[in-house]
C-alpha positions in Angstrom: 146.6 171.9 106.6 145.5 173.9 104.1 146.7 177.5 104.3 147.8 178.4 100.6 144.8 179.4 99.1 142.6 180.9 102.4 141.0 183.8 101.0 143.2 187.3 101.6 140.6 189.5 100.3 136.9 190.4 99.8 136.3 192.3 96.5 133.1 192.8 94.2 130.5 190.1 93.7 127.0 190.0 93.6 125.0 187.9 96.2 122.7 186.0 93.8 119.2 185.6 95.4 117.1 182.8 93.7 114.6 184.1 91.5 111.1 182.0 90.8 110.6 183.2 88.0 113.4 184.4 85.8 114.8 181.2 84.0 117.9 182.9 83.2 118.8 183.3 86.8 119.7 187.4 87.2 120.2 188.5 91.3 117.5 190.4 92.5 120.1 193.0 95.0 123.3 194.4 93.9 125.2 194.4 97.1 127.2 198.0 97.4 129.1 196.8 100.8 130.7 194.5 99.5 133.2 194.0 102.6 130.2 192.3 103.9 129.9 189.3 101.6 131.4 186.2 103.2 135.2 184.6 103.4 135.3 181.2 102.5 137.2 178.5 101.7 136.1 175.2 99.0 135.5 172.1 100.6 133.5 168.6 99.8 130.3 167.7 99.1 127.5 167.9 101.2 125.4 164.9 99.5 126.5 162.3 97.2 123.6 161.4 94.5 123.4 157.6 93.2 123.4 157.4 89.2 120.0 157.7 87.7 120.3 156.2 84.5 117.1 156.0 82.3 115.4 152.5 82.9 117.8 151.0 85.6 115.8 152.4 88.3 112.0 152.3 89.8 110.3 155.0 90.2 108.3 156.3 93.3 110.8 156.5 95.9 114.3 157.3 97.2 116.9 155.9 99.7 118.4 158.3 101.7 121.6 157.3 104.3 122.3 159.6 107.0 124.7 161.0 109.5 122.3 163.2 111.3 118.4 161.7 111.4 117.1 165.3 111.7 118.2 165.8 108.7 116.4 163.8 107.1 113.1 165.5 108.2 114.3 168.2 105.7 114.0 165.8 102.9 111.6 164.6 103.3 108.9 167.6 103.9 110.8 169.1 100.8 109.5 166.2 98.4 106.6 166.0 100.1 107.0 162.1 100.7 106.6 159.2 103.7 109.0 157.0 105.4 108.6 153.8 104.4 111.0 152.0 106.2 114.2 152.6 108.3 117.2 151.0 108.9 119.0 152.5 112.2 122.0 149.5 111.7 123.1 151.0 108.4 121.1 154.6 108.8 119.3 154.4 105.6 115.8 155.0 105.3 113.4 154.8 102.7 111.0 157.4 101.2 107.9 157.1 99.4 107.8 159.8 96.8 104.6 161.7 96.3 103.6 162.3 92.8 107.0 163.6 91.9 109.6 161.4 90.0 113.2 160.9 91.6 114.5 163.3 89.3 112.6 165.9 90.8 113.4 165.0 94.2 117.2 165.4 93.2 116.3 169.0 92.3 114.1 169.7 95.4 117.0 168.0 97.6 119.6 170.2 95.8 118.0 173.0 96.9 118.3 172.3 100.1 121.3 173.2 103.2 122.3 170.1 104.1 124.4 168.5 106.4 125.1 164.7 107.9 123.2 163.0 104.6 125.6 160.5 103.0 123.7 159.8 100.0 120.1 160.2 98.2 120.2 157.1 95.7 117.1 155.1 93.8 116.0 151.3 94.0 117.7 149.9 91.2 116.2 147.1 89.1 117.2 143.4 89.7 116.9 139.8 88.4 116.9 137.0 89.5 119.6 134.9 87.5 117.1 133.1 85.7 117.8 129.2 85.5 116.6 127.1 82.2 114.6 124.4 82.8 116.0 121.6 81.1 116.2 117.6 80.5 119.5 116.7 81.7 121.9 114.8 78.8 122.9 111.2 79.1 126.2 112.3 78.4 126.4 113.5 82.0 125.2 110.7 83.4 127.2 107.8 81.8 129.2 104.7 84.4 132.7 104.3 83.9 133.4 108.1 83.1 136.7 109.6 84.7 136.6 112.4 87.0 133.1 111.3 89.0 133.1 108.6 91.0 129.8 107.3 89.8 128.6 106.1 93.3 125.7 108.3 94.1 124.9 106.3 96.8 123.0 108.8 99.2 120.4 106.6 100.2 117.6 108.7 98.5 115.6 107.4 96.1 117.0 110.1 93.5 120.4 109.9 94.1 121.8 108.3 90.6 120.7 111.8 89.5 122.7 114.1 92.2 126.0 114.7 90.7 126.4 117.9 92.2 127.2 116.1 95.2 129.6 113.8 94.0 131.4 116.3 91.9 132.0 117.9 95.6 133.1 114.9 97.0 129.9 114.1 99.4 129.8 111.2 100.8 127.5 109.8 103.0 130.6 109.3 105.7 131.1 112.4 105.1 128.4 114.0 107.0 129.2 111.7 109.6 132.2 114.0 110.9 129.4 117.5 109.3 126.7 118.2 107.5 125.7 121.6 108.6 124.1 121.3 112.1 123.4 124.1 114.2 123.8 126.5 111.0 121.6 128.9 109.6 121.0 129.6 105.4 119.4 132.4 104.5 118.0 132.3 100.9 118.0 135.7 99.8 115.4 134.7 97.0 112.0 134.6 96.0 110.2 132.5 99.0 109.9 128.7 99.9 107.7 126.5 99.8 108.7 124.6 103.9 105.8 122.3 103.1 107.6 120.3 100.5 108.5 116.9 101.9 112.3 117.4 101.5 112.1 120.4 103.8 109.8 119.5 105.9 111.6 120.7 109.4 114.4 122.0 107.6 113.1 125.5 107.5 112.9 128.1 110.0 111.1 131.4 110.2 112.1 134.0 107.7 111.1 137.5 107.0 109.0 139.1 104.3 110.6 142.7 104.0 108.3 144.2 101.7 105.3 143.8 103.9 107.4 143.3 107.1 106.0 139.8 107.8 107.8 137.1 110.1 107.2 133.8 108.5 106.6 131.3 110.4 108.7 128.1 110.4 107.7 125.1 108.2 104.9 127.0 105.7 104.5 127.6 102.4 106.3 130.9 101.6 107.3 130.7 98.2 106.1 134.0 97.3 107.7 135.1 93.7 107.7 131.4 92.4 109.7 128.5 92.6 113.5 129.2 92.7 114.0 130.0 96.1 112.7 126.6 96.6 114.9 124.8 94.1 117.8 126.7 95.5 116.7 125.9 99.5 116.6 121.7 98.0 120.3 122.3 96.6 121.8 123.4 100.2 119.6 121.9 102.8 117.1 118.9 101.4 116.9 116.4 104.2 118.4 113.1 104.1 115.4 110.8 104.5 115.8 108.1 101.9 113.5 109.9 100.0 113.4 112.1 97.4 117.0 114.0 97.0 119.2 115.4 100.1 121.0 118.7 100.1 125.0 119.2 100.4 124.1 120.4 104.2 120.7 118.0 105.7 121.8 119.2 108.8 121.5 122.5 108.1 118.1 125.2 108.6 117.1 127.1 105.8 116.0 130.6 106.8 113.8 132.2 103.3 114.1 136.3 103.2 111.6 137.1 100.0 113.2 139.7 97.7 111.2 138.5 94.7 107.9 139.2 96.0 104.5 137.9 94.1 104.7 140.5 91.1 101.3 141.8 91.7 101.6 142.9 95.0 105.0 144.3 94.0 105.2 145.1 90.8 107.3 144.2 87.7 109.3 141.5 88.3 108.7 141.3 92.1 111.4 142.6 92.7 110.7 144.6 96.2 114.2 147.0 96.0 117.3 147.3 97.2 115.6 149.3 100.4 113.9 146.3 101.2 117.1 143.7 100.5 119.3 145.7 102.7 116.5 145.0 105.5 115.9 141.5 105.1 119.6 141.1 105.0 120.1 142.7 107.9 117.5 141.0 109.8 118.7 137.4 109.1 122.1 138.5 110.0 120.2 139.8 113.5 118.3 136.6 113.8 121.4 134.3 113.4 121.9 133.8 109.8 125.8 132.3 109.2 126.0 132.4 105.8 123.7 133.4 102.7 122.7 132.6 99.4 122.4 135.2 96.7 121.4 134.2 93.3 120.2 137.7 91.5 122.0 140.8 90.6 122.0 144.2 88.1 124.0 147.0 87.2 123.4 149.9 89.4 125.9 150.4 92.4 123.9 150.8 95.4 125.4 152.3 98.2 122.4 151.1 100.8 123.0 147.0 99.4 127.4 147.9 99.8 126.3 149.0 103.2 124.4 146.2 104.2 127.0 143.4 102.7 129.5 145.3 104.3 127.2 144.4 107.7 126.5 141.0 107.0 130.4 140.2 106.5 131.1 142.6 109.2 129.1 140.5 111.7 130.5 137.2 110.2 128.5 136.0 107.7 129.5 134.5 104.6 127.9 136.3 101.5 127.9 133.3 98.6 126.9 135.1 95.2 126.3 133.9 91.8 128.5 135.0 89.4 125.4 135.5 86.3 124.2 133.8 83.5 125.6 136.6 81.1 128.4 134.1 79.4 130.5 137.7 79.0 133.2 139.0 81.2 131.0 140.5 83.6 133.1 143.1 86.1 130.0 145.4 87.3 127.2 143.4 88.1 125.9 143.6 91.9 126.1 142.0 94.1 128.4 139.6 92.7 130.6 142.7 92.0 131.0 143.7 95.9 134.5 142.6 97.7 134.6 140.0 100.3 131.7 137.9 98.6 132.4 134.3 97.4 131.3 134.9 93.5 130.6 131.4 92.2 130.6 130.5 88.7 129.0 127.3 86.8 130.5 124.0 85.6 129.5 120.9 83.8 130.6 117.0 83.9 130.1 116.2 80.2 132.0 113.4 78.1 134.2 112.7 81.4 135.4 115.7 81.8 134.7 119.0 84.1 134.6 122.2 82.2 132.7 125.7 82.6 129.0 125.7 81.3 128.9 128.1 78.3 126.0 130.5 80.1 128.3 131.5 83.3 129.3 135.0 83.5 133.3 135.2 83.4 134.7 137.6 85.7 137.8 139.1 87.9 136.0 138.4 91.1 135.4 134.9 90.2 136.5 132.8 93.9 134.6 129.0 92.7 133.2 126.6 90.8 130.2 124.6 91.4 127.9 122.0 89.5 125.1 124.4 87.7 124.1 121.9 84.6 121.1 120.0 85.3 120.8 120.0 88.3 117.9 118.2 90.2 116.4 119.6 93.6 113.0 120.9 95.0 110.6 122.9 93.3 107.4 124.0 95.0 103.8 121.8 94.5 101.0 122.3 92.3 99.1 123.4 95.4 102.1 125.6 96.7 102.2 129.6 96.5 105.6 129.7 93.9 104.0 126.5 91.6 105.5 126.8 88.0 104.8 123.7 87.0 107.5 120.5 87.1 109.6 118.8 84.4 106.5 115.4 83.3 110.4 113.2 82.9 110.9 113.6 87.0 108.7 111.1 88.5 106.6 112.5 91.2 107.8 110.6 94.4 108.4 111.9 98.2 104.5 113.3 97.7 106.8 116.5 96.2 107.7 117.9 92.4 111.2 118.0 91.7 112.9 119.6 88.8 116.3 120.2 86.5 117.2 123.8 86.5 120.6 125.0 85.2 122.4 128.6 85.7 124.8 129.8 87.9 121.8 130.4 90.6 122.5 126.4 90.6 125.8 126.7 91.2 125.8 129.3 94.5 124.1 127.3 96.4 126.2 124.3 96.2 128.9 126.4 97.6 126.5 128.0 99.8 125.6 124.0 101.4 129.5 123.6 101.6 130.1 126.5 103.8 126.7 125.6 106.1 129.0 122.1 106.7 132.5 124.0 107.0 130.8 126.2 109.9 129.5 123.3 111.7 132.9 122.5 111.8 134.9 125.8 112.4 132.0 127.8 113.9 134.1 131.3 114.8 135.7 130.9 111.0 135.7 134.6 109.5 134.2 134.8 106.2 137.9 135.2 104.8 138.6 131.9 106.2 136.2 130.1 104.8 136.3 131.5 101.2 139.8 131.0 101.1 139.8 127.2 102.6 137.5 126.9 99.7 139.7 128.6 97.0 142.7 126.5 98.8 141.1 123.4 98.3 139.7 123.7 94.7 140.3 121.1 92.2 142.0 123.3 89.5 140.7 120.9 86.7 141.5 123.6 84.0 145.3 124.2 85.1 147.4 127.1 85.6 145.7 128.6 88.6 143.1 131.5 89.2 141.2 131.8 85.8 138.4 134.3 84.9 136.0 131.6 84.0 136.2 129.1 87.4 138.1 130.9 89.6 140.7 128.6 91.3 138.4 125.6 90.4 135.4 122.9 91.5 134.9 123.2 95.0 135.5 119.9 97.0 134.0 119.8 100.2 135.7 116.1 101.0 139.2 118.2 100.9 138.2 121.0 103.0 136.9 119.5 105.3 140.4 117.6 105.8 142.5 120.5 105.8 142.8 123.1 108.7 141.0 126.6 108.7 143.8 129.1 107.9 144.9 131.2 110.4 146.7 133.7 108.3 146.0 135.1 104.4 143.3 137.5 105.1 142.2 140.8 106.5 139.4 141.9 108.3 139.2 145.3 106.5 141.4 147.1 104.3 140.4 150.8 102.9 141.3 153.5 100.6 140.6 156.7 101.8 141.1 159.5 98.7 140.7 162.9 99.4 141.9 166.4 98.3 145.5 167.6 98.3 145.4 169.0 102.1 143.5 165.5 103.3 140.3 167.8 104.7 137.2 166.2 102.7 137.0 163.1 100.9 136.4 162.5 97.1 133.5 159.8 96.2 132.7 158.3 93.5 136.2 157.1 93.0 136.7 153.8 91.3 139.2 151.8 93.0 140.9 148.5 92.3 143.0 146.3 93.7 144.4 143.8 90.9 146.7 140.3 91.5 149.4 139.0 89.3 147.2 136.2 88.5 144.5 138.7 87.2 141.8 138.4 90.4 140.5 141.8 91.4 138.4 143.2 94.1 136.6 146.7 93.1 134.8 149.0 95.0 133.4 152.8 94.9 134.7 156.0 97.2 131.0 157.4 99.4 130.7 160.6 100.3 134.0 160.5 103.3 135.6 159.4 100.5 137.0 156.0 102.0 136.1 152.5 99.6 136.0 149.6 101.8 137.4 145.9 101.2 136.0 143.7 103.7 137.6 140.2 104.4 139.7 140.4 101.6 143.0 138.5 101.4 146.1 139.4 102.3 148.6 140.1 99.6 150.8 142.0 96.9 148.2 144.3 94.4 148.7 146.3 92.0 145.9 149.3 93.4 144.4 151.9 90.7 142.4 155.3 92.0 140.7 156.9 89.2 138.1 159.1 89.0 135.4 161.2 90.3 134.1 159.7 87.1 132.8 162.3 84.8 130.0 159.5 83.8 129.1 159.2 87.1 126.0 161.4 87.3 122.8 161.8 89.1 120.8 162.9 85.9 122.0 162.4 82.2 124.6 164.4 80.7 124.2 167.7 80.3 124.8 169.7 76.6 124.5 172.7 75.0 121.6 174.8 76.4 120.1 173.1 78.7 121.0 173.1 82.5 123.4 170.6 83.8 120.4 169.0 85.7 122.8 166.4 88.4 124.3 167.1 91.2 128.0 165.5 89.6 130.8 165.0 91.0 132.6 166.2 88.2 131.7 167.1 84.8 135.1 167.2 82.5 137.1 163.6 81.9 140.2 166.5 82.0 138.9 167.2 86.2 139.7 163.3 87.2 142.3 162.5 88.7 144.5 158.8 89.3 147.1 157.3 91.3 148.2 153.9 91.1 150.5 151.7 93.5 152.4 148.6 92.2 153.2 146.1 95.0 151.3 147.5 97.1 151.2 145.6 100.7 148.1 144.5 102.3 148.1 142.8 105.5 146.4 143.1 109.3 149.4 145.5 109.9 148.8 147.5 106.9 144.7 148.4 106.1 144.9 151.6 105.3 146.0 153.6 102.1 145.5 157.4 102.2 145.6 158.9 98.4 145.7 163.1 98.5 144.8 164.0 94.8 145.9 167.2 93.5 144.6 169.3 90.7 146.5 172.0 88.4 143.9 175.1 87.8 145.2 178.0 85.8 142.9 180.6 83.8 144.1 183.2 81.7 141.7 185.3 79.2 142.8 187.4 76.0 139.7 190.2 75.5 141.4 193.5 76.2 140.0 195.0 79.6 139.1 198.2 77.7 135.6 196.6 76.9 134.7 196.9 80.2 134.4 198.3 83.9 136.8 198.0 86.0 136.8 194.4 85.8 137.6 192.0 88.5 138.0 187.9 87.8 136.0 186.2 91.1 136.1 182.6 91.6 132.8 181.9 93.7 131.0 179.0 95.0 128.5 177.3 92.6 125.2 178.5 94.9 127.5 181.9 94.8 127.0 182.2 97.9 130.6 183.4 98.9 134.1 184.4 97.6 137.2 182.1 97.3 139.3 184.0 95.2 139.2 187.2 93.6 141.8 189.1 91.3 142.1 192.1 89.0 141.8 191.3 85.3 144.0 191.7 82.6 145.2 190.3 79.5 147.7 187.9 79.1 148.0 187.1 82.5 147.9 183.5 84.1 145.9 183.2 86.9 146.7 180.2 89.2 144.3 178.8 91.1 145.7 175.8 91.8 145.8 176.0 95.6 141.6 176.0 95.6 140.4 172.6 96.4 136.5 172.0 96.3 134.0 172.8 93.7 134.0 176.3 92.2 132.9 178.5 89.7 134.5 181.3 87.4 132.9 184.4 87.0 133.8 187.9 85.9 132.6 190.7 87.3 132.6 194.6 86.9 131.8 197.7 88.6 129.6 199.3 86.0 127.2 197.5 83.1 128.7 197.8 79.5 126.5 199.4 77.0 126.7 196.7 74.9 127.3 192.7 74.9 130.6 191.9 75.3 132.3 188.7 75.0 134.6 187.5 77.3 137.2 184.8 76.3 140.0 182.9 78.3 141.5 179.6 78.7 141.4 177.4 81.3 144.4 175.1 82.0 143.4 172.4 83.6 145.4 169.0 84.8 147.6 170.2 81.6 144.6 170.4 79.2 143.7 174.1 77.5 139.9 174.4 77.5 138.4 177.1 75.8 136.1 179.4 77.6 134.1 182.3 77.6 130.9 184.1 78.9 129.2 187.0 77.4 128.6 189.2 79.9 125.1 191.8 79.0 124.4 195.2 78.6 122.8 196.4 81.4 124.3 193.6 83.8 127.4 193.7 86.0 128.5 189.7 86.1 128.4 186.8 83.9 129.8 182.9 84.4 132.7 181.5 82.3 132.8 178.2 81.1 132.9 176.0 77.5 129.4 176.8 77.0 129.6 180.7 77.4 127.9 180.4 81.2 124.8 179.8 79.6 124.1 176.7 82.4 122.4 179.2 84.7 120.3 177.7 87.5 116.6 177.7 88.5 114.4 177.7 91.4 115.0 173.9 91.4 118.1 173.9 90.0 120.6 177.0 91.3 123.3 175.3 90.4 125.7 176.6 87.7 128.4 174.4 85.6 131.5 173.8 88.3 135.1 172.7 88.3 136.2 170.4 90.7 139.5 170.6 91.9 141.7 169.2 94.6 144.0 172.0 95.5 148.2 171.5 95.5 150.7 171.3 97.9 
């Protein structure tokens, strides 16, 4: 392994010892022995720290994932908070922060000798994908159209209006041969309301995460208002000759509330991605088969990857909505994570199908669904989650029904359609089933996979006729990156996996450095590494004076690093790609050594805490450093204090980039930090931390 760039000598350095109340960060000791200071090498990071970027995130508390449960103790006597809640299935718990904002629990943590935490992150902010309420258009509902079959014959007393149905290809003879019995929906949503007529018996207990409340079968739980409700109507309304009926009657809809009544939660209701990761794990432990997500945001949450990961892990299908943003949409969550079923909106208008104009377009579209005026359940005016109900729906079935369009429409048509597929293949992976889906899709638009419907309308009638494939998919596949010598991995790595056809999967490197693709298909990629990103940061960017604040993974665009693989093979007999990056670190400086004392160059640790490297100055010289991999710090040091300021400038090369540096080192003082900003990013109490360099090392 690594054997280059062990450390061959110990030579001058001071030990800094943290001072509490010098702001410019001078060591308290010189250390004469210097033979005594510590050997060691670079290596990873000890924590990874999720992005805090300035109103994407709620305040008040932290999620924490963990190796090693002790060490979470550590963490949490050093912000002074309270667990919350745990999660032992994904090792994540959650801390309640006590006056102290998370950016001042990065710093506390940061001080902090750590070992076996994956990750400190926030609770991002999320939406749900807001439907319209809307009057549907005649247009959509015209006989003698081509492309519907304008039966609508469902035996309910609303089912002229259901043409989400027949654009599937329900029939009633259809659910003759499966219509979801024995299967289990969870609506990851706001609650519902299991005292509307048309679910009446169709819904089972669920789970209340924020307050930890089992909900018992058949109430009224439509905490956070009515779309979890209109969403449950679209899968699982029973057939009853009443009312409407729901692409899966036979199925059980199981309500987990993540959009929680906004006064007992706050904001929008939304109770955090701490509390989502444990109401999704606890449908998956209580039976759920497949789910419906219609909500998302932009912050990439390690604790909601982890728990998807779980849910698909364990067999269940995660169908998502693809967002009402119209835009190409590549980074929203969790439509964004791999192995989903991302599901986009279409329209029947003038005879013809085509993509509603709201739907988010994406790379990670799998589907097409009806999301146009649709009708389906909404909660009464004596229900928990009442909104009120559109006056041109005739109150019938002794419930409120209502037309609602977005792409939080369309999910759970897909969402029904997989309830009735596992009734029929039960032990179907969730690779299986998306791809019978994507197999069977009525490619209206032509020409394949698109960005706007993925390969096309769902039809249920087909899949249901064709056999579950048996090959096409894998389980898992991964990309572990890591330094040059493969001893510690490199998060916060974007990586990609791109088609010819223009499909992608995307995920982020943690802390061991691996990105997962679960249930993924098999295939030819193209697959792009890139990164740590320099954007990437705990705290905002850094500049000028003031102290570099996050705990990044890098700070310089010039410090990332890529690889890319064309025709790259992914199959059960190939789910692992290992990708070594290697960095090129050279220094040289130009201020004649007459200036000063004996001077030494020392490349340190940032806490400087220990020696990596240490050489003799001179002039003119080029230093390389390349065989260091981890993060580390430049420093020059001399035996004896100059009399007067002297300036100290170099260049470092880096990745084939000259960056000019320099570091003024005092009179009176023996050391002083190089870097583009003269080392004037000294630490604090909170913050010891000086400006890094994060290299991989080179074979």
């Amino acid at each position: 392994m690594r054997k280059a760039f062990l450390i061959i000598s110990v030579v001058a350095l001071l030990l800094a010892l943290f001072s509490c109340t010098n702001p410019s960060f001078e060591p308290r000791n010189q250390i004469k022995d210097l033979t005594s200071l510590p050997e060691i090498k670079p290596n990873g990071f000890n924590v990874l720290f999720g992005e805090l970027k300035d109103g994407e995130y709620t305040e008040g508390r932290i999620l924490v994932g963990y190796n090693d449960r002790k060490e979470v103790d550590k963490i949490v006597k050093a912000v002074n908070g309270k667990i919350v809640l745990e999660i032992p299935e994904i090792k994540v718990v959650s801390i309640k922060l006590n006056n102290m904002t998370v950016k001042q629990a990065y710093d506390k943590i940061k001080t902090l000798k750590l070992s076996g935490i994956r990750y400190v992150e926030p609770s991002y902010k999320r939406e749900l994908i807001k439907p319209t309420v809307v009057k549907p258009n005649p247009e959509m509902f015209k006989i003698g159209k081509p492309g519907l079959n304008n039966t609508r014959n469902y035996g309910e007393e609303l089912s002229n209006e259901l043409w989400g149905l027949e654009a599937l290809g329900i029939t009633t003879t259809l659910w003759e041969e499966a219509s979801g019995t024995g299967v289990i929906v969870a609506v990851v949503d706001t609650g519902v309301d299991g005292t509307h007529p048309d679910l009446q018996g169709q819904v089972i207990e669920g789970y209340r995460p924020f307050t930890g409340e089992v909900l018992p079968e058949g109430t009224d739980s439509s905490f956070g208002g009515a779309h979890g409700t209109h969403v449950a109507g679209t899968i699982a309304a029973k057939k009853d000759g009443k009312g409407i009926v729901g692409v899966a009657p036979g199925a059980k809809i199981m309500p987990i509330v993540i959009f929680d009544d906004p006064a007992l939660v706050g904001g929008n209701g939304y109770v955090g991605d701490d509390y989502v990761a444990a109401g999704i794990i606890w449908a998956v432990n209580l039976g759920a088969k497949v789910m419906n997500h219609s909500w998302g945001g932009w912050g990439y949450s390690y604790t909601m990857k982890e728990a998807f990961d779980y849910a698909l892990k364990n067999g269940v299908v995660m169908v998502v909505s693809a967002g009402n943003n119209t835009s190409d949409s590549h980074h929203q969550y969790p439509a964004g994570y791999p192995g989903v079923v991302q599901v986009a909106a279409l329209e029947y208008y003038g005879g013809a199908f085509r993509v509603a104009s709201f739907s988010s377009r994406s790379d990670g579209v799998s589907v097409g669904a009806p999301g146009v005026a649709i009708l389906s359940t909404v909660p009464g005016e004596a229900s928990l989650g009442y909104e009120g109900h559109n006056p041109n729906v005739p109150v019938t079935n002794g419930g409120t029904y209502d037309y609602y369009q977005g792409t939080s429409m369309a999910a759970p048509h897909v969402t029904g359609a997989v309830a009735v597929l596992l009734q029929k293949f039960p032990n179907a992976k969730p690779w299986q089933i998306r791809k019978l889906l994507e197999n069977t899709a009525y490619d209206f638009n032509g020409g394949g996979w698109d960005h706007d419907t993925g390969y096309g309308l769902v039809k249920l009638n087909t899949a249901l006729e064709d056999p579950l494939p048996t090959t096409g998919g894998v389980e898992e596949f991964q990309v572990v990156v890591t330094d040059a010598y493969e001893e510690w991995g490199v998060p916060t790595v974007f990586v990609s996996l791109m088609r010819d056809n223009g499909s992608c999967y995307f995920a982020k490197t943690g802390l061991d450095g691996i990105a997962r693709f679960p249930h993924i298909d098999e295939g030819t990629y193209k697959i792009i590494v890139g990164g740590p990103d320099h954007w990437d940061r705990a705290l905002a960017p850094y500049g000028g004076e003031s102290q570099p604040g996050a705990y990044a993974i890098s700070w310089r665009m010039e410090e990332e690093r890529e690889a890319s693989f064309t025709n790259y093979v992914v199959s059960p007999d190939a789910t692992e790609l290992v990708v070594p990056f290697e960095s090129e670190f050279k220094v040289q400086f130009k201020t004649e050594p007459s200036s000063l004392k004996s001077p030494r160059i020392v490349i340190v640790d940032p806490l400087l805490t220990g020696i990596y490297r240490a050489e003799s100055y001179a002039t003119n010289t080029v230093y390389d450093f390349s065989g260091l991999s981890g993060q580390v710090t430049i420093g020059i040091q001399t035996i004896l204090p100059p009399l007067a300021d002297v300036t100290v400038e170099g260049t470092v090369t880096l990745n084939g980039v000259e960056i000019p540096v320099y570091g003024v080192l005092k009179a009176g003082k023996t050391w002083t930090i190089v870097d583009e900003y003269g080392g004037r990013n000294f630490g604090t109490e909170l913050n010891p931390l000086y400006l890094w360099w994060t290299v991989f090392g080179k074979k």
